[in-house]
N, CA, C and O of each residue as an XYZ file, in Angstrom:
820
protein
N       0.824     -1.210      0.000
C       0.000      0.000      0.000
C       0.859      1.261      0.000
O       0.583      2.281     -0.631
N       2.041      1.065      0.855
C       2.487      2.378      0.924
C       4.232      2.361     -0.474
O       5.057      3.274     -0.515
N       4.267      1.314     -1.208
C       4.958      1.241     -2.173
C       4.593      2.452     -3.255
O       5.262      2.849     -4.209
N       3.719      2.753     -2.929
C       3.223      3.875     -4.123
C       3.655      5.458     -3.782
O       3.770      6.390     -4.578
N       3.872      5.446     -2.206
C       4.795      6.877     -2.406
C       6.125      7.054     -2.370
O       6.576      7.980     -1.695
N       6.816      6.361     -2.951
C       8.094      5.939     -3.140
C       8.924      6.431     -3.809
O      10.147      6.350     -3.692
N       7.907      7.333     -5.048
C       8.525      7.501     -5.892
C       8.448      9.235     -5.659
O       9.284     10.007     -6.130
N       7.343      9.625     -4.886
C       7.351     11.006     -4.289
C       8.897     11.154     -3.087
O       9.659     12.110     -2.946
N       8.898      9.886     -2.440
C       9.659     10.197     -1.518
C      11.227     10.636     -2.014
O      11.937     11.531     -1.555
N      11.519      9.642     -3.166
C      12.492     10.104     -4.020
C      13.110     11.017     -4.348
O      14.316     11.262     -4.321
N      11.524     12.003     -4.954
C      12.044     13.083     -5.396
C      12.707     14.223     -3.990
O      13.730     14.894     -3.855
N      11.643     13.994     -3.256
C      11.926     14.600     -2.043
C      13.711     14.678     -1.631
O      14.284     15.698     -1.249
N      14.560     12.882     -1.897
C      15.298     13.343     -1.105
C      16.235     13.504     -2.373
O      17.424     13.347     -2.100
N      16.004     13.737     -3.478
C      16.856     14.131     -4.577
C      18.235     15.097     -4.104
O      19.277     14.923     -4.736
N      18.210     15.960     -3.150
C      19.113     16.831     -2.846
C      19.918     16.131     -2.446
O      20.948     15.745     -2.999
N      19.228     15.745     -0.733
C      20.778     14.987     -0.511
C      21.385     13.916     -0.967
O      22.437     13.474     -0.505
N      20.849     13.512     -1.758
C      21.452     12.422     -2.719
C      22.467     13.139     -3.550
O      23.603     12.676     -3.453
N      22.352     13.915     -4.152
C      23.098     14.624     -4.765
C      24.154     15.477     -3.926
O      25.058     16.036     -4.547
N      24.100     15.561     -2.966
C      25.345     16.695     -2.093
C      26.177     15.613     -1.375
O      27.320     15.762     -0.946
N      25.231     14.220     -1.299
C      26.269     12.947     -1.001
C      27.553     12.392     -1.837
O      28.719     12.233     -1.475
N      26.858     12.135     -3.193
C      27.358     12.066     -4.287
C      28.823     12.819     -4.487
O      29.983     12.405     -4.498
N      28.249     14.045     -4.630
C      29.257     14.802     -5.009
C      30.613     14.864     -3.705
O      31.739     15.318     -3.909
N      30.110     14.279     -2.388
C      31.121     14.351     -1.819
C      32.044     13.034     -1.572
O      32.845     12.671     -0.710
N      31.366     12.369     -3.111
C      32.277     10.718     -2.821
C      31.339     10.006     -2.225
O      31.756      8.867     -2.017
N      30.392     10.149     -1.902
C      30.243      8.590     -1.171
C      29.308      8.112     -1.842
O      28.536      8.814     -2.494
N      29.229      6.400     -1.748
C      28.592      5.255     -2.668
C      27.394      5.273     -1.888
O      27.106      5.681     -0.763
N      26.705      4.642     -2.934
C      24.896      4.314     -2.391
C      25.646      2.912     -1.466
O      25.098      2.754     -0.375
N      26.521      2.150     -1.693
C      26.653      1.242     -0.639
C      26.934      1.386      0.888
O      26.436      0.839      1.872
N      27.950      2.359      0.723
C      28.051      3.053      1.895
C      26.729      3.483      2.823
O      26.871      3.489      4.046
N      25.563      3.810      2.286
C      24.982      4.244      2.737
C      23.894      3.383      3.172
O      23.326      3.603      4.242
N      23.519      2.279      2.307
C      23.180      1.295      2.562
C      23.845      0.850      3.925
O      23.228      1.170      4.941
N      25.009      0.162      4.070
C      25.624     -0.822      5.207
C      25.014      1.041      6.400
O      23.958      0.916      7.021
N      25.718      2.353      6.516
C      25.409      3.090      7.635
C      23.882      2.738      7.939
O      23.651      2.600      9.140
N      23.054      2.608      7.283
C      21.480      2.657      7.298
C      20.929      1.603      8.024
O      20.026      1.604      8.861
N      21.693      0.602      7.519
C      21.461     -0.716      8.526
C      21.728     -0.622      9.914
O      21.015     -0.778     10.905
N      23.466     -0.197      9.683
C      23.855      0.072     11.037
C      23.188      0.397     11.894
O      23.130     -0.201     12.968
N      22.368      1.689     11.527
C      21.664      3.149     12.554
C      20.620      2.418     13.210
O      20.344      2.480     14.407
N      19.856      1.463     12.005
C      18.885      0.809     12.578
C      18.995     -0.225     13.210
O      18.120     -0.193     14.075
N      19.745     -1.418     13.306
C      20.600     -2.318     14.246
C      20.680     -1.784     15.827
O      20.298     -2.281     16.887
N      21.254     -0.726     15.537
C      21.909     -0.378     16.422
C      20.763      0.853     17.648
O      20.995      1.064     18.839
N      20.103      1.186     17.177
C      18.557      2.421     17.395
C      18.188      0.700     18.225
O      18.531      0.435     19.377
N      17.469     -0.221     17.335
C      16.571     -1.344     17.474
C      16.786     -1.524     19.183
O      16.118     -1.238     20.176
N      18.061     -2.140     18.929
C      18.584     -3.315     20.101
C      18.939     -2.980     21.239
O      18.884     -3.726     22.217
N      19.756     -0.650     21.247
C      19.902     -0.539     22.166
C      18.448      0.140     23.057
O      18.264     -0.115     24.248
N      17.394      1.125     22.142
C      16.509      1.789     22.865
C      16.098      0.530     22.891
O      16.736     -0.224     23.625
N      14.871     -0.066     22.068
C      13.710     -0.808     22.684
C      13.724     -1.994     23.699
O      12.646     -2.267     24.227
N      14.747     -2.678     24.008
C      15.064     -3.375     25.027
C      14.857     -2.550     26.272
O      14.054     -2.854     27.154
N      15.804     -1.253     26.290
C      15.296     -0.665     27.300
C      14.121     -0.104     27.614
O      13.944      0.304     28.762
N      12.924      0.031     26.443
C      12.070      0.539     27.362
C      12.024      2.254     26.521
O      11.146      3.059     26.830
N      12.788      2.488     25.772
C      13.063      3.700     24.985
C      12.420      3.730     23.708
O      13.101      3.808     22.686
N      11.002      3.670     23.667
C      10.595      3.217     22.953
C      10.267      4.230     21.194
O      10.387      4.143     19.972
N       9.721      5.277     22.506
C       9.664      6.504     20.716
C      11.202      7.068     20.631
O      11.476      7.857     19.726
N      11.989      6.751     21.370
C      13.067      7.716     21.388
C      13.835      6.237     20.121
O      14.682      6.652     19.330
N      13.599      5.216     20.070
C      14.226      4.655     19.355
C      13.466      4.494     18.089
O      13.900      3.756     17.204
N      12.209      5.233     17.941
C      11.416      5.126     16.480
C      12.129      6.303     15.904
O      12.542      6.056     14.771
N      12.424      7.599     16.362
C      13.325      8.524     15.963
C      14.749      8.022     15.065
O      15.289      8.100     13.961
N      14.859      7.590     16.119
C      16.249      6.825     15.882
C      16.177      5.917     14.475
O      16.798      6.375     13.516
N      15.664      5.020     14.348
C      15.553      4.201     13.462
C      14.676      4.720     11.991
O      14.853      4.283     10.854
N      13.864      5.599     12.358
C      13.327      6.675     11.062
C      14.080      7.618     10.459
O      13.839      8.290      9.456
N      15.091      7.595     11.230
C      16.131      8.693     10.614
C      17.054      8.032     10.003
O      17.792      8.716      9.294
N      17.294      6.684     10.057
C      17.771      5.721      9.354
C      17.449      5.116      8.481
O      18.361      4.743      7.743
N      16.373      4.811      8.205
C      15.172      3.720      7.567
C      15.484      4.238      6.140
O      15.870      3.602      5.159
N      15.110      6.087      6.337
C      15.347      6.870      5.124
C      16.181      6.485      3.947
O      15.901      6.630      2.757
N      17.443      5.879      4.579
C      18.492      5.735      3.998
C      18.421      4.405      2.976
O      19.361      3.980      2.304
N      17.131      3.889      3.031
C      16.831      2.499      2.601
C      16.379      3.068      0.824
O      16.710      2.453     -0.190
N      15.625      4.276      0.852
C      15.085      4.925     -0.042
C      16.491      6.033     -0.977
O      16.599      6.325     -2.168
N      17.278      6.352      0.124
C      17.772      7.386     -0.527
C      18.725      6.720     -1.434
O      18.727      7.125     -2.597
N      19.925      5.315     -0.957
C      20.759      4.640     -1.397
C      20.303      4.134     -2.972
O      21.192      4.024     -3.817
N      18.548      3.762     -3.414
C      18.235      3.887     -4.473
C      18.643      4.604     -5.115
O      19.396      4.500     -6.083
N      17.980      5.802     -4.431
C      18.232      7.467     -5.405
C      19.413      7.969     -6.077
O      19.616      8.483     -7.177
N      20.308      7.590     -4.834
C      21.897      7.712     -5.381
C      22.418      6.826     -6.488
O      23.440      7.170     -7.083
N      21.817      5.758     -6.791
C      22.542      4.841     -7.883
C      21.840      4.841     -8.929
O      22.186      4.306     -9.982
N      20.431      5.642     -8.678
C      20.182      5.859    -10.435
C      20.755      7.160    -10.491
O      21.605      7.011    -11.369
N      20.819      8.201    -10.155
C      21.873      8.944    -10.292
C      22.930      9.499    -10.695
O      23.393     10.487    -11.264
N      23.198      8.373    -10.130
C      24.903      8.289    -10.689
C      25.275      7.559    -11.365
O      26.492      7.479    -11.526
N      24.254      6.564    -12.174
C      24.150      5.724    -12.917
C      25.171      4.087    -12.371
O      25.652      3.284    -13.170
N      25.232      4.019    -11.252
C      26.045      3.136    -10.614
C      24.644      1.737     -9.983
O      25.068      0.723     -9.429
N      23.275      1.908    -10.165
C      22.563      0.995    -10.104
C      23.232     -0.478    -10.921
O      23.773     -0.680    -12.009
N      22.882     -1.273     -9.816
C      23.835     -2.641    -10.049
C      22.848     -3.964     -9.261
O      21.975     -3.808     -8.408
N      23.390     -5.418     -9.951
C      22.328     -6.147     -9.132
C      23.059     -6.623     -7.960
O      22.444     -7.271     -7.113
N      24.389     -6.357     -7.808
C      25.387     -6.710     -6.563
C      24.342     -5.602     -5.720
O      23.710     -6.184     -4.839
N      24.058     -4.201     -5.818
C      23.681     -2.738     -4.807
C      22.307     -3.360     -4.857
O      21.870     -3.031     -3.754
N      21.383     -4.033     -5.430
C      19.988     -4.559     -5.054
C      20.140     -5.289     -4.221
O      19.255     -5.329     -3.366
N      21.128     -6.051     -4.107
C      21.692     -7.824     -3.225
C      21.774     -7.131     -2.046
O      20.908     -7.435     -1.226
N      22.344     -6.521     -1.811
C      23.032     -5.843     -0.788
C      21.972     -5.162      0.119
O      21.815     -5.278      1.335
N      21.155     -4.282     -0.960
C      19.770     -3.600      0.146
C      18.506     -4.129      0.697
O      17.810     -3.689      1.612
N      18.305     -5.541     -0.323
C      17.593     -6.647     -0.002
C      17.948     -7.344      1.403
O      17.244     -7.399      2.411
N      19.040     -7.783      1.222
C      20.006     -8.372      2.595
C      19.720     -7.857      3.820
O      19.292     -8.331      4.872
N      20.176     -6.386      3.312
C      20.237     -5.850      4.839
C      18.981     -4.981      5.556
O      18.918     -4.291      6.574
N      18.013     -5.363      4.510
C      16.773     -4.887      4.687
C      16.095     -6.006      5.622
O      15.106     -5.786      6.321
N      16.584     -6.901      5.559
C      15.674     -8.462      6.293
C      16.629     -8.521      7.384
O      16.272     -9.231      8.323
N      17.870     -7.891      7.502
C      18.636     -7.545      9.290
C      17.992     -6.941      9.681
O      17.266     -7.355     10.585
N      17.891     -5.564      9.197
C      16.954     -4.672      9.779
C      15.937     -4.354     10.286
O      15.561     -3.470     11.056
N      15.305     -5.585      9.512
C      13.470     -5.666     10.140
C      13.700     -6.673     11.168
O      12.868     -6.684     12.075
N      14.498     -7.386     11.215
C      14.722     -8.395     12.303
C      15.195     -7.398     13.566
O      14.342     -7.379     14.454
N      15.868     -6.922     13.722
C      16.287     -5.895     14.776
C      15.257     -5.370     15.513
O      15.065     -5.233     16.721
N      14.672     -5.122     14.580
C      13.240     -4.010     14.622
C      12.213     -4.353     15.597
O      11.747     -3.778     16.581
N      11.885     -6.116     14.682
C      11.223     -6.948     15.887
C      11.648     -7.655     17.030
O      11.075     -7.988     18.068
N      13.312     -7.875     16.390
C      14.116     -7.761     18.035
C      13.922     -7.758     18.700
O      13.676     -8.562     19.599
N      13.963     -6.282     18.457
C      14.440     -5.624     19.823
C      12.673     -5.105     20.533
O      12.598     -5.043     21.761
N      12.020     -4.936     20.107
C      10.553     -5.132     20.304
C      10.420     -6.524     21.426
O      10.344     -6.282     22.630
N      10.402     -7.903     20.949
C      10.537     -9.174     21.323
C      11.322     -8.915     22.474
O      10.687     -9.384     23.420
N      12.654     -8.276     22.985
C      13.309     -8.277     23.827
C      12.274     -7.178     25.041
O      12.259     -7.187     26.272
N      11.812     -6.665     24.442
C      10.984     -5.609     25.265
C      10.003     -6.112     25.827
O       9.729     -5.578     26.901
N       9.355     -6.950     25.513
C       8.310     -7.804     25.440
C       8.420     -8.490     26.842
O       7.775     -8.357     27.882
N       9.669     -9.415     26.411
C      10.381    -10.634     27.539
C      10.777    -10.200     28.435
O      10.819    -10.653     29.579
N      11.121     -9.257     28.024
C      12.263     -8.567     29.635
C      11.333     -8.026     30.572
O      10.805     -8.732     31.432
N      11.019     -6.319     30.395
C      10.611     -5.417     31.176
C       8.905     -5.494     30.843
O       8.154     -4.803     31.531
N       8.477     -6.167     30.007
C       7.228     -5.944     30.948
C       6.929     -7.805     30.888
O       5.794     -8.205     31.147
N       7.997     -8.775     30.547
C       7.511     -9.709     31.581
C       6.371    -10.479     30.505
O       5.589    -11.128     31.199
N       6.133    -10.569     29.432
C       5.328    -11.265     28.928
C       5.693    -12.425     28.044
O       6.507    -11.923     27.269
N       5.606    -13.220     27.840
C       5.585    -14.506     27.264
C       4.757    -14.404     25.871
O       5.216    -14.722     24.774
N       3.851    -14.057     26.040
C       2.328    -14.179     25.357
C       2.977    -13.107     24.057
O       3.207    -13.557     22.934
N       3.100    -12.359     24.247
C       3.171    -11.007     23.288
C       4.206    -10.584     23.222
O       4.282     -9.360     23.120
N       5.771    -11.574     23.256
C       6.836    -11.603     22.408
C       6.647    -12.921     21.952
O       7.362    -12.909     20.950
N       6.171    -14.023     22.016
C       5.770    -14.872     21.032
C       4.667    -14.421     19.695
O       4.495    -14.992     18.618
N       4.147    -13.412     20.145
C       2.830    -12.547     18.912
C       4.050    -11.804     18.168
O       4.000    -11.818     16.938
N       5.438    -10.981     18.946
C       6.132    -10.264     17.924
C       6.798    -11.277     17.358
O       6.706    -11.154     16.137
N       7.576    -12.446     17.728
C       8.557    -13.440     16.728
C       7.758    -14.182     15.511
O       8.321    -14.698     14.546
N       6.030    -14.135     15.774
C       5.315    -14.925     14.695
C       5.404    -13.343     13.839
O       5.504    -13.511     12.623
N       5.394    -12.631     14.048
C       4.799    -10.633     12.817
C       6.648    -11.111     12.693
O       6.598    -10.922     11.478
N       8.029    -11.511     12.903
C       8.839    -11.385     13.015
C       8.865    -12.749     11.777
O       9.825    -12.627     11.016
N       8.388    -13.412     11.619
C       8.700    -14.510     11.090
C       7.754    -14.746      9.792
O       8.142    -15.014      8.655
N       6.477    -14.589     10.220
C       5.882    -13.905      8.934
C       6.578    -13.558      8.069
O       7.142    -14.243      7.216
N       6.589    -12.122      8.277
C       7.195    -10.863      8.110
C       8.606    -11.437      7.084
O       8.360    -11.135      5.916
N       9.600    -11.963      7.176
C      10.548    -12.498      6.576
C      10.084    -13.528      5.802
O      10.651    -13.692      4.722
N       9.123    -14.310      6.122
C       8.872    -15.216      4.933
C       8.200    -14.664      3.911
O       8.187    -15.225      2.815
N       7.524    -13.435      4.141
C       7.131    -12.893      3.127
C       8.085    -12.662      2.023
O       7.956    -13.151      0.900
N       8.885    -12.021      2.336
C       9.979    -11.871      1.245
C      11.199    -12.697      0.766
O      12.005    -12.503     -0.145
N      11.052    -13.775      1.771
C      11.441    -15.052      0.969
C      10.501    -15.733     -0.015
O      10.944    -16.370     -0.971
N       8.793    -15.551      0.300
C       8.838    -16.181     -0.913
C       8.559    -15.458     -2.068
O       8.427    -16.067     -3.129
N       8.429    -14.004     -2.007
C       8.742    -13.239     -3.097
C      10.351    -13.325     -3.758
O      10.527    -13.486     -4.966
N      11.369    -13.205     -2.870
C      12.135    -13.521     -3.971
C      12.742    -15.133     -4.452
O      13.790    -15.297     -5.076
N      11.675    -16.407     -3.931
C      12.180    -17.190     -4.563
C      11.594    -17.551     -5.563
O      12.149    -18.113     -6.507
N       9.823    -17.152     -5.466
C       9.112    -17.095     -6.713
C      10.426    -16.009     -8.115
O      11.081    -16.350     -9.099
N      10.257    -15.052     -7.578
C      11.296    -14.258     -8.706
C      12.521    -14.975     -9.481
O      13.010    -14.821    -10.601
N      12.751    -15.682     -8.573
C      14.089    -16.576     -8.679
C      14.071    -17.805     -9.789
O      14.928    -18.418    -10.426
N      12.566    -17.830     -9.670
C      11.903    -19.459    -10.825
C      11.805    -18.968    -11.430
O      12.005    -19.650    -12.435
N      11.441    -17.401    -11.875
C      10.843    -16.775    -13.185
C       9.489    -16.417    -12.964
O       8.784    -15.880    -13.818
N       9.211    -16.646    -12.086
C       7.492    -16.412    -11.647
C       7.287    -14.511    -11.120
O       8.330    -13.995    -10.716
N       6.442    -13.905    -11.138
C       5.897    -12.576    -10.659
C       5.126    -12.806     -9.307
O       4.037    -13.350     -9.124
N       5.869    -12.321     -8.546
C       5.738    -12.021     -6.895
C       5.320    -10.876     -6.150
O       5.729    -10.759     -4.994
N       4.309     -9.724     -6.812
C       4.313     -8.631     -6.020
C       2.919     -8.667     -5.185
O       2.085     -9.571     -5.243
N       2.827     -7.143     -4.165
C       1.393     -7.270     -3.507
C       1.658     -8.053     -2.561
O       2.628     -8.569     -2.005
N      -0.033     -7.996     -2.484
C      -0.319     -8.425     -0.745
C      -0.633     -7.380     -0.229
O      -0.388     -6.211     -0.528
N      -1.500     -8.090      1.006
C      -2.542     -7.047      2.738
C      -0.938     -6.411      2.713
O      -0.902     -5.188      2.583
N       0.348     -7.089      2.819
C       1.287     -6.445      3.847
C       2.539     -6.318      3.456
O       3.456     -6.999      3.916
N       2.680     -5.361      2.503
C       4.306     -4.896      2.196
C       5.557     -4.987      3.384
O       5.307     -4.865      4.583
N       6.671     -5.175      2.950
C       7.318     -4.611      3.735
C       7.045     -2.966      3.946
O       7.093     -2.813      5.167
N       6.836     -1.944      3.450
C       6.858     -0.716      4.030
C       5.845     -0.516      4.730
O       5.933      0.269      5.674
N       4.764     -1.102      4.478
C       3.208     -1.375      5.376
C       3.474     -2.088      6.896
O       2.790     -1.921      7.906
N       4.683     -2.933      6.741
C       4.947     -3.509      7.574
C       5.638     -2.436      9.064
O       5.334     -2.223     10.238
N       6.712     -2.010      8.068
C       7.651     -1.253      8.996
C       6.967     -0.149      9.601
O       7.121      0.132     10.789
N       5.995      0.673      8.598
C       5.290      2.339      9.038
C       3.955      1.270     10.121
O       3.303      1.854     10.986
N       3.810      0.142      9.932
C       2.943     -0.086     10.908
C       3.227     -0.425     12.857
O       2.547     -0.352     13.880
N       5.013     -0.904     12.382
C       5.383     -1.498     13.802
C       5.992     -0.009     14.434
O       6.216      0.046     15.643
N       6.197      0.955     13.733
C       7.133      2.170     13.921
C       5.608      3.086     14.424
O       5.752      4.287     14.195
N       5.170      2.976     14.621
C       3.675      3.758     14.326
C       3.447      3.545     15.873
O       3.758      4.285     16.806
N       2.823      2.341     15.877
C       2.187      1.420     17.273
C       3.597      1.622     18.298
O       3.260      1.860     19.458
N       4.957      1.576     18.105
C       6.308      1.700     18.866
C       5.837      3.240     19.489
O       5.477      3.459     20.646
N       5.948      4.219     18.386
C       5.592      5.513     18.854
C       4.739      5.576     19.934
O       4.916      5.998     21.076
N       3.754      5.071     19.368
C       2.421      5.635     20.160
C       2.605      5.360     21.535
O       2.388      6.175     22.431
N       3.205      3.636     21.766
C       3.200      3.040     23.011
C       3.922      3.790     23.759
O       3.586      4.028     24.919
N       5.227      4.369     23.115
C       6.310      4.808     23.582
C       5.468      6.564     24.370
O       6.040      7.211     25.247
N       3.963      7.000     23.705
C       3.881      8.167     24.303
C       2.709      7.645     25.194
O       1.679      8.260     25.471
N       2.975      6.715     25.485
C       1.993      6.154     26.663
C      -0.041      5.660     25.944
O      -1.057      5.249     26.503
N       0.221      5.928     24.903
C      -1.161      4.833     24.339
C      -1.529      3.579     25.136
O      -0.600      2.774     25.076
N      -2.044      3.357     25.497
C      -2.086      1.644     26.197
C      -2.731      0.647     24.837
O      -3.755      0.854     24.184
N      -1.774     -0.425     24.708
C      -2.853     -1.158     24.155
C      -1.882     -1.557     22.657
O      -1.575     -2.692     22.293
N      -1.566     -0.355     22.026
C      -1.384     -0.098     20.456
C      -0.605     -0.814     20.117
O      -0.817     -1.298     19.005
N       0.416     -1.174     20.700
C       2.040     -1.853     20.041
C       1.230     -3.703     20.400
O       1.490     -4.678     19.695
N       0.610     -3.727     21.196
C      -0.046     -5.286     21.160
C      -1.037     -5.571     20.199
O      -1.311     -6.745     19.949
N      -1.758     -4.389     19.478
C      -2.412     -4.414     18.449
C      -1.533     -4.573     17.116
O      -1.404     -5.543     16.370
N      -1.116     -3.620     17.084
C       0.591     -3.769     16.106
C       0.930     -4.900     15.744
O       0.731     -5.230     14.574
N       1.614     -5.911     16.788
C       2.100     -6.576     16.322
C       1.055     -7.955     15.718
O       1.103     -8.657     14.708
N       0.244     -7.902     16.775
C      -1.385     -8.910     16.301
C      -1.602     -8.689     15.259
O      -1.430     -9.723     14.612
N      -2.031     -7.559     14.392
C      -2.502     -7.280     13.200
C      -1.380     -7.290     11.999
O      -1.795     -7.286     10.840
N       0.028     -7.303     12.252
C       1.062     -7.898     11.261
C       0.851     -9.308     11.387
O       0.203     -9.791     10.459
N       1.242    -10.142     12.332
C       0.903    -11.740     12.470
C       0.120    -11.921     11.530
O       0.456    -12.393     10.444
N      -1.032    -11.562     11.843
C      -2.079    -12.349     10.617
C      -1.962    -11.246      9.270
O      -2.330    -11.785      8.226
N      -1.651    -10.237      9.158
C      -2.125     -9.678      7.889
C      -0.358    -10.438      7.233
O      -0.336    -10.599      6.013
N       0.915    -10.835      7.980
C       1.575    -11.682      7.344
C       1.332    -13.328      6.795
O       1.911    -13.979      5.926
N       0.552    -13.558      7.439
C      -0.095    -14.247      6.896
C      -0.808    -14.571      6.020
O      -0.536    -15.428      5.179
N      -1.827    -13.931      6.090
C      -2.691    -13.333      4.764
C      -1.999    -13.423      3.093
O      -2.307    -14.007      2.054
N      -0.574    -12.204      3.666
C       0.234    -11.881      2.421
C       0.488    -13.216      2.090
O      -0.136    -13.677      1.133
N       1.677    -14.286      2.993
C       2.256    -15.017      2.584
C       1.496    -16.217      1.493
O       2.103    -17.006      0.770
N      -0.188    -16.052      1.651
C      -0.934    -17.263      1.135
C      -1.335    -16.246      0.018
O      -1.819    -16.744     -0.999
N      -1.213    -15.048      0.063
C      -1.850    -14.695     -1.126
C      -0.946    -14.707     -2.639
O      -1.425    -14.597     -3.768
N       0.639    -14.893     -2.225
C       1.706    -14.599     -3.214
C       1.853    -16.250     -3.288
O       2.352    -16.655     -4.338
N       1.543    -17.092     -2.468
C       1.217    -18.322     -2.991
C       0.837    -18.690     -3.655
O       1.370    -19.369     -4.533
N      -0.853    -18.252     -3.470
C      -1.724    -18.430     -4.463
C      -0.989    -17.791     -6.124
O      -0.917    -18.315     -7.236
N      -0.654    -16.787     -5.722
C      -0.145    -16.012     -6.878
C       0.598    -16.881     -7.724
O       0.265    -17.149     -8.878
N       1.605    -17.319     -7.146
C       2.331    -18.183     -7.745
C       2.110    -19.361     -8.331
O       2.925    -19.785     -9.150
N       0.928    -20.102     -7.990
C       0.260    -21.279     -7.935
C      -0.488    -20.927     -9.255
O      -0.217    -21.453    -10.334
N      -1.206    -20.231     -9.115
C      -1.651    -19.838    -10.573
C      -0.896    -19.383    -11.787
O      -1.303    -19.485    -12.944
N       0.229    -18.878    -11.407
C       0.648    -18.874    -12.816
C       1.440    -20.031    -12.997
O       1.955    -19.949    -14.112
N       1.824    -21.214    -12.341
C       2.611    -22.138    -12.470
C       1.376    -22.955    -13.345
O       1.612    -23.454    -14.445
N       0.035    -23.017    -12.697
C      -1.128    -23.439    -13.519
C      -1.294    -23.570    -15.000
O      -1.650    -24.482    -15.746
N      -0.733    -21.764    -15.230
C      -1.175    -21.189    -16.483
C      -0.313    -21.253    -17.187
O      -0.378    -20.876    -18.357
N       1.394    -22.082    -16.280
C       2.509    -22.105    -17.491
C       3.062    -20.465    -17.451
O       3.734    -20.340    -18.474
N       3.059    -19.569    -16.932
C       3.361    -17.827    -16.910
C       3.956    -18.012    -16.369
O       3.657    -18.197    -15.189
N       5.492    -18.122    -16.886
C       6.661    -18.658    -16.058
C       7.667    -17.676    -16.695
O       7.171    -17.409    -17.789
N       8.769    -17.038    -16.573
C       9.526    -16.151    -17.372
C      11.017    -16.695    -16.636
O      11.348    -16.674    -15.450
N      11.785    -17.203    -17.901
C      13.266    -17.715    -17.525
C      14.003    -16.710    -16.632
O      14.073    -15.481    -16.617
N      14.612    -17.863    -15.770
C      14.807    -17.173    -14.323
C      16.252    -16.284    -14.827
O      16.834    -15.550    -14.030
């Protein structure tokens, strides 16, 4: 759902893409910092309990998932090694994410119940895009679904906030409503796939 402003967001960060550029540095570079920020935002606030102070944190990073695109059409340095690479560290990142969530869960407030609800939105959540890119991988078309990754992330970053400004309730809704809407996705790109394997709509891998 939210794949469609992507291309607004782009333009948006067209500048600093360009004042990056010009000062030398690679969309890879920016990629691996981006991960970092968010790794590192994830595991140290939300464990503790730092909860919007680490959605800050990790939104000011996330960015960098979008901008590292921007920079390599750009500069005309777009490559399928720089796709490999943002794919990769895009599925660390969301793991962190729910991490460190999951660690929040277990630890400080003590629940069982609802860091087992974040490792299933955590596990989902990654199989989703395993089986998008292994359908891709056969030659098959893999897009869509209830639950993008960016639907995913603006949804757990959202409910983090809120909890984090004292909402009661939201981040246990959060992660409940990824669980199953990962779900959802994962049977619907199934199906997807299932049908065109049906129909023979197969495109050499």
């Amino acid at each position: 759902m939210l794949e469609r402003f992507r291309a607004r967001w782009a333009k948006i960060l067209t500048p600093m893409a360009r004042i990056l550029l010009e000062r030398g540095v690679s969309p890879d570079v920016v990629t691996v910092v981006g991960t970092a920020g968010v790794v590192i935002g994830s595991l140290v606030c939300f464990p503790q309990g730092w909860l919007w102070q680490g959605v800050v944190v990790v939104t000011f990073f996330v960015f960098s998932d979008m901008l590292d695109g921007q920079m390599a059409k750009m500069s005309g340095k777009a490559s399928p090694w720089g796709a490999f690479l943002d794919s990769s560290l895009d599925r660390f990142g969301d793991g962190a994410v729910f991490g460190g969530l999951l660690l929040w869960f277990a630890g400080p407030q003590d629940s069982v119940l609802w860091a087992g609800v974040t490792l299933a939105a955590l596990v989902v959540g990654q199989l989703t895009s395993y089986v998008k890119a292994r359908a891709e991988s056969l030659g098959f078309t893999c897009r869509g679904g209830l639950a993008a990754r960016a639907d995913r992330l603006f949804a757990i970053l959202a409910g983090t906030l809120l909890a984090g400004l004292g909402v009661p309730y939201v981040l246990e809704i959060a992660v409940s409503a990824l669980a199953i809407a990962g779900v959802i996705t994962v049977g619907q790109r199934i199906g997807q796939v299932y049908r065109q394997s049906k129909a023979g709509d197969v495109q050499p891998a």
